[in-house]
FIGUFI-844912 format. One record per residue (C-alpha): z, y, x; residue in three letters. Coordinates in steps of 0.5 Angstrom, whole numbers, plus 500, padded with zeros to 3 digits. Example, Ala and Ser with C-alpha at 12.3 -4.5 7.8 and 13.67 -1.06 7.14 Angstrom:
BEGIN
{Z=516&Y=491&X=525&resn=ALA}
{Z=514&Y=498&X=527&resn=SER}
***
This chain:
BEGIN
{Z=611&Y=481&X=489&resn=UNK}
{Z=611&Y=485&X=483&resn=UNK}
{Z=604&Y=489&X=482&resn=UNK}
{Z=603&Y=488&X=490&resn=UNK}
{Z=600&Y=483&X=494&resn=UNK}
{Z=602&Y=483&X=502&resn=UNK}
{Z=597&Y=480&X=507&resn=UNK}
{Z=597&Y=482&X=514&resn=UNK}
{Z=604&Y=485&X=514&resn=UNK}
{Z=602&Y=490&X=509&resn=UNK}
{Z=602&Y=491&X=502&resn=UNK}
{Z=596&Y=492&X=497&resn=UNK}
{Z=595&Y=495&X=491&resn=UNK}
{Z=592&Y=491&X=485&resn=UNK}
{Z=586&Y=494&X=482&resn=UNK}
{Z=589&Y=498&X=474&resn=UNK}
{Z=586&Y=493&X=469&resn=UNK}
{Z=582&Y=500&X=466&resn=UNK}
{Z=578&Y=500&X=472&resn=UNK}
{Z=576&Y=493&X=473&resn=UNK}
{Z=573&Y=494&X=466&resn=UNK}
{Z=569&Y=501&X=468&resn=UNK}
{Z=566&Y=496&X=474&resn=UNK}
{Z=563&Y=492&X=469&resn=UNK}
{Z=559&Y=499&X=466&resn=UNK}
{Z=558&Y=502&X=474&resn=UNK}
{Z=550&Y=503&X=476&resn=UNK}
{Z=551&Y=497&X=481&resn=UNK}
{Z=544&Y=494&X=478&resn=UNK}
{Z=540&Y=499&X=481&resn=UNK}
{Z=542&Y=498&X=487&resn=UNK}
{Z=540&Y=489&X=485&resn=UNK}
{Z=533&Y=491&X=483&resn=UNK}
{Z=531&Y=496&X=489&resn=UNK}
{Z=532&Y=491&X=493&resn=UNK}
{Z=529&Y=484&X=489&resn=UNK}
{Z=523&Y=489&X=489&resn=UNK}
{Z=523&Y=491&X=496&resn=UNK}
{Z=524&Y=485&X=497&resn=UNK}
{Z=516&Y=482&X=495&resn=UNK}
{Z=511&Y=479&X=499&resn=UNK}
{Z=503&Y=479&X=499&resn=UNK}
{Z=499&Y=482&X=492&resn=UNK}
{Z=506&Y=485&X=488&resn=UNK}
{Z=508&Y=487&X=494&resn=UNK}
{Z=510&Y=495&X=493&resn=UNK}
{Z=508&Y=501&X=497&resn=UNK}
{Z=508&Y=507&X=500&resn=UNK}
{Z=507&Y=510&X=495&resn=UNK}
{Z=513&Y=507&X=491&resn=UNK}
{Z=519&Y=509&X=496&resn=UNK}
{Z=520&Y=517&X=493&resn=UNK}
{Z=519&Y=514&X=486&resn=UNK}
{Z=525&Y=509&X=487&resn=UNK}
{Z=529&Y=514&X=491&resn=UNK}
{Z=529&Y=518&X=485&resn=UNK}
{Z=531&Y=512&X=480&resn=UNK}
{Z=536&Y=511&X=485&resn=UNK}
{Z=538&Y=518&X=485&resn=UNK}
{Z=538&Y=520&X=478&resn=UNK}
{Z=542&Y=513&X=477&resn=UNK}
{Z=548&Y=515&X=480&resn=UNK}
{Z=549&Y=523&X=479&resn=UNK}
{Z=549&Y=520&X=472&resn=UNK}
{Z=555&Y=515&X=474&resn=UNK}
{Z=558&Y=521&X=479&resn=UNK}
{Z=558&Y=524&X=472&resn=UNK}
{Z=560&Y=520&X=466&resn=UNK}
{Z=567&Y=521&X=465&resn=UNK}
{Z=568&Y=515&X=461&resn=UNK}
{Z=568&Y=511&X=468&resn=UNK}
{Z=575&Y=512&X=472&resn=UNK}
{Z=576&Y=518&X=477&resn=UNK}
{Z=575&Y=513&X=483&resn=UNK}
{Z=568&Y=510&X=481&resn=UNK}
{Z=566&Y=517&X=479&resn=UNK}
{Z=567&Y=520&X=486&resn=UNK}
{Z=564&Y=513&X=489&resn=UNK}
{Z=558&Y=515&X=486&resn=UNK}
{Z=557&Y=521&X=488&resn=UNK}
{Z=559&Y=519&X=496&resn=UNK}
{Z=553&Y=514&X=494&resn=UNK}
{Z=549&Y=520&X=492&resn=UNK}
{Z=550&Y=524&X=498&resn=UNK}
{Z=548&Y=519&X=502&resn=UNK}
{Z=542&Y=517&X=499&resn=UNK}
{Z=540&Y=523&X=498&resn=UNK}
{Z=541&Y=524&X=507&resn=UNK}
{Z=535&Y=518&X=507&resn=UNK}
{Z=531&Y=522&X=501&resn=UNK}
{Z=530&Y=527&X=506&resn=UNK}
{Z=529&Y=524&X=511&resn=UNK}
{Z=522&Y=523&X=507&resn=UNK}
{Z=520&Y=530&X=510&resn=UNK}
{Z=520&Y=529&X=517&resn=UNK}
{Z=514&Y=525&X=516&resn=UNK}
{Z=508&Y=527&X=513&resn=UNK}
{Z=505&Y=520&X=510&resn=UNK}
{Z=510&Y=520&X=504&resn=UNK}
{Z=507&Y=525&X=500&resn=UNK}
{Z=500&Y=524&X=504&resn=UNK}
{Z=500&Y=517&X=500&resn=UNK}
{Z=503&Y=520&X=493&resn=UNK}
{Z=498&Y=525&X=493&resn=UNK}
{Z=491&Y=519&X=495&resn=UNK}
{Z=494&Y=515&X=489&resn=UNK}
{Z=490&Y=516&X=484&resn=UNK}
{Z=496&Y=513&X=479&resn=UNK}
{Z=500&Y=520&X=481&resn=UNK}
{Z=496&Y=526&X=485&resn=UNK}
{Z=500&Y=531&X=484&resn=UNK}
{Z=502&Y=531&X=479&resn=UNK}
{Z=507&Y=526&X=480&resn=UNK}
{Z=511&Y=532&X=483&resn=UNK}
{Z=510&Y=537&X=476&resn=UNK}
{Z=512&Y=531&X=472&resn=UNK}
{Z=518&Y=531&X=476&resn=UNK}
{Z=520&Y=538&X=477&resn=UNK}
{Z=518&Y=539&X=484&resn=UNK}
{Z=518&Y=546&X=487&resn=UNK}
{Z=511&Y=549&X=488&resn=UNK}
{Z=512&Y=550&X=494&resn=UNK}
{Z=513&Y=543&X=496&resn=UNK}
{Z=507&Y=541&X=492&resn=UNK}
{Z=503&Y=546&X=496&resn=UNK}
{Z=505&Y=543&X=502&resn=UNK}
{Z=504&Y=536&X=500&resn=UNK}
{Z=496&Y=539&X=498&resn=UNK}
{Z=496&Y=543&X=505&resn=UNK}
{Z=499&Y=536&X=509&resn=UNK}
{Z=493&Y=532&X=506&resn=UNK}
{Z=487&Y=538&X=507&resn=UNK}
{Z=490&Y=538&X=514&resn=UNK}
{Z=490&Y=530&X=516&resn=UNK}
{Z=483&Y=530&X=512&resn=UNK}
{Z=479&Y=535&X=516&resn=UNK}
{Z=483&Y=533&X=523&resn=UNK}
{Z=482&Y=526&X=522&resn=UNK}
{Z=477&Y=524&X=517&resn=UNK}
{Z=471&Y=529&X=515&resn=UNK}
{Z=465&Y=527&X=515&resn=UNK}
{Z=467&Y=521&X=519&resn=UNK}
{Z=464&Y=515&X=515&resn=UNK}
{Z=457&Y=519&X=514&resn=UNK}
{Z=455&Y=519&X=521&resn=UNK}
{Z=458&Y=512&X=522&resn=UNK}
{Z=454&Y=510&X=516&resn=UNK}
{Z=447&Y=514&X=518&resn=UNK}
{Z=448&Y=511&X=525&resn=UNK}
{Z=448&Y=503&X=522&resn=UNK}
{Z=443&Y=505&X=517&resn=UNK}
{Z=438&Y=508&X=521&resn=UNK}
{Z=432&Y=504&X=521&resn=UNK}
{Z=425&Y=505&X=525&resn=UNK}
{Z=420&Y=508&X=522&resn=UNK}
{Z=414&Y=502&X=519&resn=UNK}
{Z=406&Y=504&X=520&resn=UNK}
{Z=404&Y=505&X=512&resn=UNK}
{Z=402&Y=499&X=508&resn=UNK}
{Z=395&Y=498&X=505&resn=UNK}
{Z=398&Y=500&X=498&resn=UNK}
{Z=401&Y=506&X=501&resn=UNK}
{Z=394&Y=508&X=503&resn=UNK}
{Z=391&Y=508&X=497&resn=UNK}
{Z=396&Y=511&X=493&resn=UNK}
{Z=396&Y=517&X=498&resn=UNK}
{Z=389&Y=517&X=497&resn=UNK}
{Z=389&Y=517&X=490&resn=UNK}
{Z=389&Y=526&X=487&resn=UNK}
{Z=395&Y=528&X=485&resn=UNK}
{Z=397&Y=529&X=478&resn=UNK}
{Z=401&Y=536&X=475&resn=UNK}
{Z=404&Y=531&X=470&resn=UNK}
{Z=407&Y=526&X=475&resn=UNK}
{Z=409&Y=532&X=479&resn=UNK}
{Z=412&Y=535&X=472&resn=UNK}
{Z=415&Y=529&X=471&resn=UNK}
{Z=418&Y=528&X=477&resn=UNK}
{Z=422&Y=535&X=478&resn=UNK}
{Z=425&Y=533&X=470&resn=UNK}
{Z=429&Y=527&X=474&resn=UNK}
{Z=436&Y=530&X=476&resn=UNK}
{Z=437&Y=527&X=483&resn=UNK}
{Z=445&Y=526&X=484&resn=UNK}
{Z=448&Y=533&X=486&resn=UNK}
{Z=453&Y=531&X=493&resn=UNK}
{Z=459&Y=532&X=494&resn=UNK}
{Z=461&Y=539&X=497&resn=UNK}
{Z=468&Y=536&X=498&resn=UNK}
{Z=471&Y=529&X=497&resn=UNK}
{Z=478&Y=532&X=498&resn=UNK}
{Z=476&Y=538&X=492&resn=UNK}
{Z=473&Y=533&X=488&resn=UNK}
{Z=479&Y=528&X=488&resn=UNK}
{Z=484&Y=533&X=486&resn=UNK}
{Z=480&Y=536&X=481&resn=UNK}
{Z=480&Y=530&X=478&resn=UNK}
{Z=487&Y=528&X=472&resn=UNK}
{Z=491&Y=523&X=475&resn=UNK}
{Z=490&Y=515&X=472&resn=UNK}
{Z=497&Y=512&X=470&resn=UNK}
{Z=493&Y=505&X=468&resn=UNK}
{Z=489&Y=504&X=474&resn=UNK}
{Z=493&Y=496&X=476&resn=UNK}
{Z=492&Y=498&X=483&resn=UNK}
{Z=491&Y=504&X=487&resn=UNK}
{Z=489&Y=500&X=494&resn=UNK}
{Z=484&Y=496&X=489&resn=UNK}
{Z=481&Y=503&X=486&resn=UNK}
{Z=480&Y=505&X=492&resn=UNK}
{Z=477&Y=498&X=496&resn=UNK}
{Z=472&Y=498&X=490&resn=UNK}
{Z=465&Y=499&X=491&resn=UNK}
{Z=464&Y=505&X=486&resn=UNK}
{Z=469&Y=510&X=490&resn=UNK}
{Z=467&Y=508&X=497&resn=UNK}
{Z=461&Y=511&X=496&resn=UNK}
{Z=463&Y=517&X=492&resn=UNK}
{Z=469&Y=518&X=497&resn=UNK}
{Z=465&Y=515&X=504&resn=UNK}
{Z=471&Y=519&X=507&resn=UNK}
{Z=477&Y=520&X=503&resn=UNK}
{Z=477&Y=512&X=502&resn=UNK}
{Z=478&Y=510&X=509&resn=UNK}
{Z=483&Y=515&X=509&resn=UNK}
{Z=487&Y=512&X=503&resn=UNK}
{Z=487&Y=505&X=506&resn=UNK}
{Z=489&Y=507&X=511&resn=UNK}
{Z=495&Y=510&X=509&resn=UNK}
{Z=496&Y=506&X=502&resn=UNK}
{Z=496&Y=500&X=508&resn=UNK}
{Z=502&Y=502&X=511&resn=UNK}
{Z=508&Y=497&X=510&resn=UNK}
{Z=514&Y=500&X=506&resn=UNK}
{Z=519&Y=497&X=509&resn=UNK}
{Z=521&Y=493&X=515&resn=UNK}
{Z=521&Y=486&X=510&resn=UNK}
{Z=515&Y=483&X=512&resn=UNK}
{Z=517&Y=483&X=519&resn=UNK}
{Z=523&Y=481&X=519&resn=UNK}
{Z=520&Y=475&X=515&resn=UNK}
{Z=515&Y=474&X=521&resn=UNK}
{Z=521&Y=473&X=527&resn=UNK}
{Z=524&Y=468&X=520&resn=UNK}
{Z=518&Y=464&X=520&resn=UNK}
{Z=517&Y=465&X=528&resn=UNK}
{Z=523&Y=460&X=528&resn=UNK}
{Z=522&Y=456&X=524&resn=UNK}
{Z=514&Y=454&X=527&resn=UNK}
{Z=516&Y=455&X=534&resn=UNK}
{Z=523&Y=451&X=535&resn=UNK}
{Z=527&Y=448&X=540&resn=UNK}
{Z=523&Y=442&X=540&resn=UNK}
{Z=517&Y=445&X=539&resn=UNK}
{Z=517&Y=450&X=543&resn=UNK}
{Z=510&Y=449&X=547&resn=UNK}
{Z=505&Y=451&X=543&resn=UNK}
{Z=500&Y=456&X=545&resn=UNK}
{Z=499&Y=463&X=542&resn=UNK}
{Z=493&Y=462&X=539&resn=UNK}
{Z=496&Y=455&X=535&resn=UNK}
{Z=503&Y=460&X=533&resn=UNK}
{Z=497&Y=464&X=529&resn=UNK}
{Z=494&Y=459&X=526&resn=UNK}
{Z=500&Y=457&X=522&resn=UNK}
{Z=502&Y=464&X=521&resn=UNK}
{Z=495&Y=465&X=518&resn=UNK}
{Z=495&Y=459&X=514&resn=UNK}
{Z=502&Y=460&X=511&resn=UNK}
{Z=501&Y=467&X=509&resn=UNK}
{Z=494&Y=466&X=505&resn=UNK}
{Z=496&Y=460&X=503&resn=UNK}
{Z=502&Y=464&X=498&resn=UNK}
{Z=495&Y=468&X=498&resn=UNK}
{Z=491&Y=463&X=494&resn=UNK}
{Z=485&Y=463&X=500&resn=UNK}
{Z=486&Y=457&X=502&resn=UNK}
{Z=485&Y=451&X=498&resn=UNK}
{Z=487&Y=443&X=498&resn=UNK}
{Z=481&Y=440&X=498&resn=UNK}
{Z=480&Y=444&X=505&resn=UNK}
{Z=485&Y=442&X=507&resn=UNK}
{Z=484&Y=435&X=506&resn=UNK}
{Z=478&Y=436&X=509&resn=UNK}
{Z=481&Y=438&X=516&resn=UNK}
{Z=486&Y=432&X=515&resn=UNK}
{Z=480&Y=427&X=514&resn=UNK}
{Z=476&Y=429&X=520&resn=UNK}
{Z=476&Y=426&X=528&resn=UNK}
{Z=481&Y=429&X=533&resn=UNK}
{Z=478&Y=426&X=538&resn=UNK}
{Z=472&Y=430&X=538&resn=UNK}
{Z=471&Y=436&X=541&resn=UNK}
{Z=476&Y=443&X=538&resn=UNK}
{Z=474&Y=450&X=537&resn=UNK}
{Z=476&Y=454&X=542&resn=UNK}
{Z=479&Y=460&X=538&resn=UNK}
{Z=480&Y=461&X=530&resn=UNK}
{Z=474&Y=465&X=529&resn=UNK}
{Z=470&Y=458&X=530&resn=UNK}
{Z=476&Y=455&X=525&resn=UNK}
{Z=474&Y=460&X=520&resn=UNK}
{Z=466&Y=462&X=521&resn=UNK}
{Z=468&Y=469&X=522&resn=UNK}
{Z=469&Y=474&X=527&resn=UNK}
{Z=471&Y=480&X=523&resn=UNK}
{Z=475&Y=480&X=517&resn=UNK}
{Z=470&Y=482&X=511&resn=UNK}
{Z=470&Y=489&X=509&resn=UNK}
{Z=471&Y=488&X=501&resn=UNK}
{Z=477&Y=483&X=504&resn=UNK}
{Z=485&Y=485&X=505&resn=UNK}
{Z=489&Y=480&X=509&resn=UNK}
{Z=497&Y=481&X=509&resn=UNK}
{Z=500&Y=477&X=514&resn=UNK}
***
C-alpha cells in the first residue's frame, strides 16, 4: 500500500518519521503529573490553593512547546489549541471568588504570589478586595462573641485570701510595678494584621498553620475563615472514589445494609489509609461477644458526639 494504510475504505496517512521523533520531546509529561497529583487522597491531598499554580505550570508549558521551533509544524500548533483551551478553563477561575480567597489566606503565598508572577495590580487589588469583603460580611467578629458567650462564667463570692489581701493598704511600689507590665496590645484588624505580615514559603502545610493553637488565638476570626476555604476539595476525585468504594460495599449480594452500617465501613476505610485506626483495635472489636447488646449509632462505637476541634477527618 505504499506509505498508506486503508482502514474503512479510506486511506491514512502515516506519521514522517521527524514527527514521531518531535512526539518524544513534546510537553506531554505535564499533563501526567497534574493528573497523578490531583489524583492524591488523604494528608498529601492538594488543595484550593493549588489549582491556579498548576494551571499556570501547565500554561507556561505548552506556550513553550507552541513556540519551540525545533517541534514540527503540526505539534506547534497542537500545542497552542492546548494552550487555548487551558486558558478558557483558566479563566473560568474568575467566576468564582474562592480561588483567589484561598491564594490570599495561605500564608505560604499571600499576595505575593501574584507579584512574583507578574499579575496586574489591578487584579491583586481585587483578590484583597474579595477577601476584605467576605471577611467583614461573613466572619468579623464572629468567633469573639462565640468564645465570650462559652467562656462566660458566674460571678463567685470572694475567698478568705481575697479578703485579706483586699484588706491589706496598697503599695506605690507595687503599683509602679504593675503599670511596667506590657499588657498585649489586641489586634485592631485580623485581616491588616495578616496581610502586613511576609509570606512563609517553608510553612509544610497551610491548613496545619492555620489549625495551630497559636494562630487561632491571634486570628479567632480569620482561622475560621482560612479553614473553611483551605477545606474546600479541589476537585471532584474524592467523590468519584466514594460512589467507586460505594460499589464495592454495597453489591448485589450485599445490598441490605443499613445507612448507618455503609458509614461505618466508609468511616473505617478512609482513617484507617489515615493512620486513626490501629490493629489492636481492631482486634479487640473482633474478640468481643456478638451476642451482646450493639451500639445504637456510631458515636456510641467511637465514644464521641462531635469531632474534636484540633482534629480533621477527610472522608
Amino acid at each position: 500500500m505504499g506509505s498508506h494504510t486503508l482502514r474503512y475504505g479510506r486511506p491514512r496517512a502515516r506519521l514522517p518519521l521527524a514527527t514521531a521523533a518531535n512526539l518524544a520531546r513534546v510537553p506531554n509529561q505535564v499533563f501526567y503529573d497534574a493528573t497523578q497529583y490531583f489524583s492524591r487522597a488523604g494528608k498529601d491531598a492538594p488543595d484550593l490553593t493549588d489549582v491556579i499554580p498548576a494551571m499556570d505550570i501547565i500554561d507556561q508549558k505548552l506556550a513553550t512547546g507552541s513556540l519551540n521551533q525545533a517541534l514540527d509544524p503540526a505539534i506547534r500548533v497542537a500545542l497552542g489549541l492546548g494552550k487555548r483551551s487551558i486558558n478558557h478553563y483558566y479563566n473560568k477561575t474568575d467566576e468564582s471568588a474562592v480561588y483567589r480567597i484561598a491564594m490570599v489566606l495561605d500564608p505560604r503565598h499571600k499576595v505575593q504570589y501574584f507579584r512574583d508572577n507578574n499579575w496586574p495590580e489591578e487584579w491583586i487589588a481585587q483578590a484583597r478586595f474579595l477577601v476584605r469583603q467576605a471577611y467583614d460580611e461573613d466572619w468579623k467578629g464572629q468567633a469573639v462573641s462565640h468564645e465570650e458567650r462559652e467562656g462566660a462564667e458566674e460571678p463567685q463570692p470572694p475567698t478568705d485570701a481575697q479578703h485579706a489581701t483586699s484588706s491589706k493598704k496598697s503599695n506605690m511600689f507595687d503599683a509602679a510595678r504593675a503599670s511596667r507590665k506590657k499588657a498585649a496590645v489586641p489586634i485592631v484588624d485580623e485581616l491588616d494584621h495578616y496581610l502586613n505580615t511576609d509570606a512563609n514559603p517553608a510553612i509544610d502545610s497551610a491548613l496545619g498553620w492555620w489549625t495551630s493553637r497559636e494562630q487561632r488565638t491571634t486570628y479567632p476570626n480569620l482561622s475560621r475563615m482560612a479553614i473553611s476555604y483551605l477545606t474546600i476539595p479541589p476537585t471532584s476525585v474524592a467523590v468519584e472514589r466514594l460512589f467507586s468504594k460505594g460499589r464495592i460495599f454495597i453489591s448485589h449480594l450485599r445490598n441490605g445494609l443499613s445507612a448507618a452500617s455503609i458509614r461505618v465501613l466508609l468511616c473505617l476505610n478512609n482513617w484507617s489509609v489515615l493512620g486513626f485506626i490501629k490493629d489492636k483495635d481492631v482486634m479487640s472489636v473482633a474478640r468481643e461477644d456478638p451476642s451482646g447488646e450493639l451500639p445504637e449509632d456510631v458515636e456510641d462505637v467511637w465514644g464521641f458526639s462531635e469531632p474534636r476541634e484540633d482534629a480533621i477527618f477527610f472522608v
